[in-house]
Legacy VTK file of the C-alpha trace (Angstrom):
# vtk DataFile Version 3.0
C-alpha trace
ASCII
DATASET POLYDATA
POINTS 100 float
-8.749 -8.763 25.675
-7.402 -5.839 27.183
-6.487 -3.377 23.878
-5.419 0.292 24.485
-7.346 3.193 22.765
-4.146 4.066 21.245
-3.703 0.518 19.893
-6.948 0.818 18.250
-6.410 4.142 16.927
-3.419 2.727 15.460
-4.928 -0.380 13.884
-7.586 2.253 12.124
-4.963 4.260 10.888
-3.296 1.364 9.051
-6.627 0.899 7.453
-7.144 4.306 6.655
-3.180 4.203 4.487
-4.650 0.683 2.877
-8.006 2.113 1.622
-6.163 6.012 0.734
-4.215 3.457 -1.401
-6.920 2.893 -3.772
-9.007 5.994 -3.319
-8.860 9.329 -5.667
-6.730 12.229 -3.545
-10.428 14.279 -3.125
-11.613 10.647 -1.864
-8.668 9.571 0.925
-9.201 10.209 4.273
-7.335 11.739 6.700
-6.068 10.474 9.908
-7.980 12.737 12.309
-10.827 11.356 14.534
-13.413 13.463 13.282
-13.065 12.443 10.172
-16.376 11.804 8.893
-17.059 8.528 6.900
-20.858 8.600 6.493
-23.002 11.287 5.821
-23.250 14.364 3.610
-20.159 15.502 4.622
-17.766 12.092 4.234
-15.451 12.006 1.433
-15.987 8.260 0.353
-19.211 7.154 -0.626
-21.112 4.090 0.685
-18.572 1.039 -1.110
-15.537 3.088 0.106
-17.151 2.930 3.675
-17.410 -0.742 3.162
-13.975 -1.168 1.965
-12.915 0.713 4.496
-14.306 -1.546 7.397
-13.101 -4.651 5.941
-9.619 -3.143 5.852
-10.328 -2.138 9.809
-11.874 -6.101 10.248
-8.693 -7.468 8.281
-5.802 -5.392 10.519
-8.125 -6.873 13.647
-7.438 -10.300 12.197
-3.652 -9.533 11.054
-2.752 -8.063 14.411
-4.624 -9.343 16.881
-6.064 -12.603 16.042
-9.326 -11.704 16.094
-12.469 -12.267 13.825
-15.046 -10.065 13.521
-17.847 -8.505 11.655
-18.290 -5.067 12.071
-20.923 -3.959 9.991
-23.473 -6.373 11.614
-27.235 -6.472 13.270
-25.823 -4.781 16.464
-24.366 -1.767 14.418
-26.888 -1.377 12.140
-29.515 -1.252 14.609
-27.332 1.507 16.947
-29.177 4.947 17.146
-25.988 6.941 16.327
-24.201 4.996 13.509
-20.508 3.616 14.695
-19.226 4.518 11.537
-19.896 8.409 11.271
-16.588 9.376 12.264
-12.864 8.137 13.180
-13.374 8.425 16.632
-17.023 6.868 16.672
-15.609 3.989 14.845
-12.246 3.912 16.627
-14.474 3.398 20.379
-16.880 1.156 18.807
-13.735 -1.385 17.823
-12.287 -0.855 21.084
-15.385 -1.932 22.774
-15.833 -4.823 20.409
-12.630 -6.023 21.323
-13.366 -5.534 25.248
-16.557 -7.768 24.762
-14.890 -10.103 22.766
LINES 1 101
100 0 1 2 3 4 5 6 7 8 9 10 11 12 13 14 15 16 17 18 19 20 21 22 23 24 25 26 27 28 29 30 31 32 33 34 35 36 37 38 39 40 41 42 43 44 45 46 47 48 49 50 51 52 53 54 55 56 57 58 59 60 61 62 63 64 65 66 67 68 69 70 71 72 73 74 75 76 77 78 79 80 81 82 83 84 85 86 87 88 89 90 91 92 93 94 95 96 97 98 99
């Protein structure tokens, strides 16, 4: 499935106003790609990050069709974590989708 960076970004985004729905205004993220989501410096702790990616896993299902896990063996295992920033996560979807 050929899926444009831009696409993706966009998908993520939609996520990002679905989670800032339920989060506290110190806790909702911004829509920036270095946005950090894990770490010292992220502004959700470690159930908003998990909220978070099943919002990004449900727009992948709503929009494109697609099932997937992203918080699996593959990620976890990943020397830099996929899920540090917006842009780490936003390329880590993309090539999900491209090996998918």
């Amino acid at each position: 499935m050929d899926i444009s960076k831009e696409q993706v970004t966009a998908l993520v985004y939609r996520a990002v106003d679905e989670i800032n729905g339920e989060l506290t205004p110190e806790q909702q993220l911004t829509k920036n790609p270095a946005t950090v989501l894990f770490g010292t410096e992220a502004t959700i702790d470690s159930m908003g990050l998990v909220s978070f990616i099943v919002a990004v896993e449900e727009q992948l299902s709503e929009e494109l069709g697609l099932s997937m896990t992203l918080a699996d063996d593959k990620a976890m295992s990943m020397e830099r974590s996929p899920f540090k920033t917006l842009a780490t996560l936003i390329q880590y979807v993309q090539n999900r989708i491209a090996a998918a």
